[in-house]
N, C-alpha and C positions, 0 to 999 in steps of 0.2 A: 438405129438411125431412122427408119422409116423406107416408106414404099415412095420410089419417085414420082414426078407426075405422070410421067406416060402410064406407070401402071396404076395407079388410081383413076387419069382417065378409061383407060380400057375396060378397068372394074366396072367405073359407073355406065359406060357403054353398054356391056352387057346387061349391067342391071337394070335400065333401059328397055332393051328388048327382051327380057324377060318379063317385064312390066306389059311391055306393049302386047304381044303374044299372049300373054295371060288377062290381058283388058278383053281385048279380040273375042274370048273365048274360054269364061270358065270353066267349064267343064274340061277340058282338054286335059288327060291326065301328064303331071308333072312329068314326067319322063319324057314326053313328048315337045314339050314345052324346052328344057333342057337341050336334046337334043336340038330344037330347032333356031336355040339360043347360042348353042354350041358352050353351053357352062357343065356339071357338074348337075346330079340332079339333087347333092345337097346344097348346093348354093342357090341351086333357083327356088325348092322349100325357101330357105333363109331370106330371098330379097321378098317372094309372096307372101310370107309370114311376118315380115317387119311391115309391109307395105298392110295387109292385113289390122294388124295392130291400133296402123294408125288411122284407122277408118273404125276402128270399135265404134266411137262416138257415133258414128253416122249412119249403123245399120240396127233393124227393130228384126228380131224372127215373129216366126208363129207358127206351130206346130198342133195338127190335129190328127185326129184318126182316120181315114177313109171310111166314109159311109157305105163303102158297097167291098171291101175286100179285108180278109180278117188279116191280122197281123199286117197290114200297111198302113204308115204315118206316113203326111209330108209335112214338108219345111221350108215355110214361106218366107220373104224377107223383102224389105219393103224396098228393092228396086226391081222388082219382080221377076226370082229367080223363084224359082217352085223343087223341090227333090222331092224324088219320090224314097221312103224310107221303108224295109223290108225285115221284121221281128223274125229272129232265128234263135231259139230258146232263149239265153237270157243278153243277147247281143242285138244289135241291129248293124244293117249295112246298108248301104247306097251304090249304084253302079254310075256316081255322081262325084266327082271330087267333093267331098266335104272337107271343108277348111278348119281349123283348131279351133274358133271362133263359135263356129257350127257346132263341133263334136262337144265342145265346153255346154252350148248352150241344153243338146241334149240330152247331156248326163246329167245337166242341173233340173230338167224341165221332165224330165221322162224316167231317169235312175238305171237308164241302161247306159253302156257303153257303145259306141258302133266299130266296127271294124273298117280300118281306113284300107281303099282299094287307091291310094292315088298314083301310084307305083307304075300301075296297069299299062 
């Protein structure tokens, strides 16, 4: 039959302020975001990853080596968020919510994988 309207409002509610909560403040690891969404922390991945998605078009990275620390990359993006990226044999990580978007660009730009900490 379908979900009524009250519960498809309430969906788009939350997905709302999980929107809003994660505008606020990307870094904020998803878990934390969830809880303060009161969602699900697979549904609030799901509505940042669609939301995500639909912004491919609108963001540029850039990705360099640090000139002064070995095995550190960041990763620029042209609304000026900066992550600092940390080479751990053949992995990289961030103590930085990196987004699928993100992680896509550095296995295509770099040939490593990172280890996603968004959990945290």
């Amino acid at each position: 039959m379908g979900r009524s309207k009250s519960e498809l409002t309430k969906e788009n509610n939350k997905k709302e302020l999980v929107l809003k909560i994660y505008s606020e403040d990307h870094n904020l690891p998803i878990g934390s975001i969830a809880y303060r969404s009161g969602t699900s922390i697979e549904r609030a991945e799901k509505y940042i990853k669609e939301y995500q998605i639909g912004l491919v078009a609108y963001f540029n990275f850039g990705i360099a080596p640090s000139m002064s620390q070995e095995n550190t990359f960041f990763l620029f993006s042209d609304n000026g968020v900066e992550k600092k990226l940390l080479k751990e044999g053949d992995k990289l990580w961030s103590s930085n919510f990196i987004t699928p978007l993100e992680a896509l660009f550095i296995k295509i730009n770099l040939g490593y994988e990172i280890k996603l900490n968004n959990h945290e």
